[in-house]
Structures are given as C-alpha cells and as structure tokens.
N, C-alpha and C positions, 0 to 999 in steps of 0.2 A: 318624292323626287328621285330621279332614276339618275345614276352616277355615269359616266362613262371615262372608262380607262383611253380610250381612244379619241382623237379630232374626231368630228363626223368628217366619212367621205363619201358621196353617195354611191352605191351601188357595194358597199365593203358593210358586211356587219362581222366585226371579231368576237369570237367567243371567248369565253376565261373558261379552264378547266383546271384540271387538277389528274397527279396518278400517285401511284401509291399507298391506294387507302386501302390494301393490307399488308400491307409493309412490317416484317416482322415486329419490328420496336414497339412500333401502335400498336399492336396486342397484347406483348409480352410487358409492358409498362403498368398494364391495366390502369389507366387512367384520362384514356383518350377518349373512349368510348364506353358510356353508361354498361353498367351491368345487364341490363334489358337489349343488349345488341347483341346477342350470341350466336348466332347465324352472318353466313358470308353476306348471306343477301339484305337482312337486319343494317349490317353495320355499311354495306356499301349505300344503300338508301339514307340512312343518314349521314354518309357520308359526302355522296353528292347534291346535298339538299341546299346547299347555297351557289353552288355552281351551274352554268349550264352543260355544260360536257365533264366526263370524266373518262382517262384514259383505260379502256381493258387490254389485255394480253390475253390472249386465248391460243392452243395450239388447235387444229383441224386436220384432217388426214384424210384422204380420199382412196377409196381403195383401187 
C-alpha cells in the first residue's frame, strides 16, 4: 500500500526529499551510517534510498 503525505490533486504529484546527508555530525557521530559507506557517493546512495529527491549543492563556474 503506497502512503500519501498529500490529498490527491490531479495534475500535482509532490515529492518528499531530504538534504543534508553530509552534514558534518552524520559523519563525525559515526553512527549514522554503516561502516561499508565510506565513499561520498556510498553514503549519498544510501542515503537517498528511501526518498525520491534529495537536495545537492554544487558550485559551477564558467570560464
């Protein structure tokens, strides 16, 4: 059975996300995330594995 945080309305589908997930504490805590996450890309996969979206922050620079 699929949950929905939202009424339906048609034509609106909301997504749930999440940001934060390297947030210094969640590492420094060692406890958030399995030993086997050691890599950014590791722990962000599992980090977004329950959600559909998750926030990045990325800088770009164009020459």
């Amino acid at each position: 059975m699929e949950h929905s945080f939202a009424p339906h309305i048609p034509g609106f589908n909301p997504l749930v996300g999440t940001a934060s997930w390297s947030d210094k504490t969640l590492l420094d805590c060692g406890k958030f995330y399995p030993p086997t996450a050691k890599t950014p890309e590791a722990r962000l996969r599992l980090y977004a594995s329950p959600f559909h979206l998750v926030e990045l922050h990325t800088l770009a620079t164009h020459d």
